[in-house]
Phi, psi and omega in degrees: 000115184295181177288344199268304207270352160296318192293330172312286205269022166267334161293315175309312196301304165327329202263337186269341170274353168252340191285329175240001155287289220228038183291005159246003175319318208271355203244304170317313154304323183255001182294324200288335187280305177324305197272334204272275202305311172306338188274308164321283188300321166315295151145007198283190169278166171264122196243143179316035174340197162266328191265311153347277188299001188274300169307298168324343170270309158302331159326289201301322191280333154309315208298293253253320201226352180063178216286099150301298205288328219279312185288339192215349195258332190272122189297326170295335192275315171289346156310286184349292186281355174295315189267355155230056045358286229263344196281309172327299208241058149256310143343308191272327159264044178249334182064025205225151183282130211311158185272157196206176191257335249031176193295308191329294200257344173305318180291005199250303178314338194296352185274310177316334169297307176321320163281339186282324158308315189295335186275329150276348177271327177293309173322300189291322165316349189229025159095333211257039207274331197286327174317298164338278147022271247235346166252001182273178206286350194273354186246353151279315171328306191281354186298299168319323196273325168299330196056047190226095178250149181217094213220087188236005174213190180283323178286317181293359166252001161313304224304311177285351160269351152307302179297314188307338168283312191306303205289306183304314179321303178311320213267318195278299164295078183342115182055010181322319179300305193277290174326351199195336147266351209261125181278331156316310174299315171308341207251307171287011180299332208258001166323141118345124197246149178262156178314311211275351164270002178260099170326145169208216134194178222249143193266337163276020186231007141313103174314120184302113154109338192277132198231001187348290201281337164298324195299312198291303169013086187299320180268029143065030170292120175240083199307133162307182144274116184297134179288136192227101200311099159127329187263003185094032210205117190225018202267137153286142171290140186316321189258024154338302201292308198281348167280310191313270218298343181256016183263000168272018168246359182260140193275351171062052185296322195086340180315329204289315169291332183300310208275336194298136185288335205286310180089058205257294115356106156150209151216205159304299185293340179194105174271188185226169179060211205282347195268000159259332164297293187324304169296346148307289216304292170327299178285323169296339155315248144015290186313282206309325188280331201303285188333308180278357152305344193259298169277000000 
């Protein structure tokens, strides 16, 4: 069994002990952004919660491990990719090629989470937070997860026609949710990335012409080279500066590493092969206790 298909199924297993453990973490996180701004806008001190603390935890675990929850943990993100999984290779015995948005314009999009986090931070400051709540797409999603459905107002059929877009998006689009709405996503994109997250790969043991690890890429990430002290080889990708300010968009998935024929591709936090399933195991390990101590 090659590295790409241990690393498939240790990534399903993960994703599946957070998808029916912890299928509201993500909703529990932004419940914490949600209660920050109302508490801000009363004008009181901020007292500690339970969904506070959920964020404040996701936070920390970003800065420190890079978005680990986002790439493996989040129930919305494996609903996503479940659903461009069936979209992908319904395409391929169609013998037609899967549909996509591109590098081009994806890169462009990536910005609207960012007005969509302010329009919920605007929201909730001006009273309108249980609105919000109760018309976005997560609370028909927790409805599915739950197998509790309730379409008793105007807002609970916003709410399944908000989803009913995310999911043709998630389907047409890699990661379309996370990449481009997720007010969450916005907020860990602008995390700091620390050096052991930060992909790279080494440019003389690149294979001429090998585009792996960009292709695999959900976020359409193209790793710099790493300078490598001693061998002569000092050259940077043109586009550093502008890959640094985008690695707060890596989901820290691991493809990029899995996929390099080379064992070329990756960082400190996500190595390829067996010493990245372990370090998966291990942080997932860690989340799921931190979590389940909180809820």
């Amino acid at each position: 069994m090659n590295k790409m298909k241990r690393a498939a199924i240790a990534d399903i297993l993960i994703r599946a002990v957070f998808f029916f453990a912890f299928p509201a973490a993500w909703i529990s996180g932004f419940a914490g952004i949600k209660n920050l701004c109302e508490q801000v806008h009363s004008g009181k001190p901020i007292e500690m919660n339970a969904f506070l603390a959920v964020l404040i935890l996701l936070v920390c675990f970003t800065v420190f491990c890079g978005r680990f929850f986002c790439g493996k943990a989040c129930a919305f993100g494996t609903y996503g990719d479940a659903l461009r999984w069936v979209m992908v290779h319904v395409a391929k015995k169609m013998k037609k090629r899967p549909p996509g948005i591109g590098e081009r314009y994806s890169v462009r999009l990536r910005y609207i989470k960012f007005a969509v986090l302010l329009c919920v931070c605007a929201a909730c400051i001006s009273g309108y937070g249980s609105t919000i709540t109760a018309a976005s797409p997560w609370a028909s999603f927790s409805y599915l997860t739950s197998l509790k459905f309730s379409f008793e107002n105007t807002l609970d059929f916003i709410s399944l026609a908000l989803f009913a877009l995310c999911s043709a998006g998630m389907m047409i689009e890699n990661r379309f949710f996370c990449r481009f709405l997720c007010p969450f996503g916005a907020v860990f994109s602008l995390l700091p990335v620390m050096p052991l997250s930060m992909a790279r790969r080494k440019k003389s043991s690149c294979i001429k012409g090998c585009s792996a690890c960009t292709s695999k890429c959900p976020a359409h990430l193209e790793l710099p080279y790493l300078t490598e002290k001693g061998a002569g080889d000092t050259d940077i990708c043109p586009d550093e500066y502008n890959f640094q300010s985008r690695m707060g968009e890596c989901f820290e998935c691991g493809k990029c590493a899995n996929v390099c024929p080379k064992s070329n591709a990756g960082c400190l936090s996500m190595p390829g092969g067996t010493k990245g399933i372990v370090l998966d195991v291990i942080k997932a390990a860690v989340l799921a206790g931190l979590m389940w101590y909180l809820v």
